[in-house]
N, C-alpha and C positions, 0 to 999 in steps of 0.2 A: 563091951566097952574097950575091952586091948586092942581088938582087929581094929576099932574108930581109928586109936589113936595111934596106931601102926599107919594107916592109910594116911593121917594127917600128919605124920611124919616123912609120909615118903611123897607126900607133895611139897612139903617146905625144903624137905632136900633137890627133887626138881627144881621148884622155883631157884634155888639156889645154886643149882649148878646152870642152869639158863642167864641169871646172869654173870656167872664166870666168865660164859660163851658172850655174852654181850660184851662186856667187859675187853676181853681178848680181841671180838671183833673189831671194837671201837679205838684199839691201839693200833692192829692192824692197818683200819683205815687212815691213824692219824699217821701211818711209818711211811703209807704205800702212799699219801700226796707230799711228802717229803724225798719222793723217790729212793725210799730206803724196803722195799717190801721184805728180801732175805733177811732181815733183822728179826723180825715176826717167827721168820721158821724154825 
């Protein structure tokens, strides 16, 4: 049952850091049609 619920925490921590990366990419996109892209970096 621990190994489950290991597994199912190290997929809610993926999900989670996938949308970090969403997240980041979708300010990125909002900086880079502002013509501001080095803002992001």
């Amino acid at each position: 049952v621990e190994g489950g619920l290991d597994m199912i925490g190290g997929l809610l921590n993926l999900f989670q850091k996938d949308s970090d990366v969403e997240k980041n990419y979708i300010k990125f996109l909002r900086e880079r049609r502002k013509g501001k892209p080095w803002e992001w970096l």
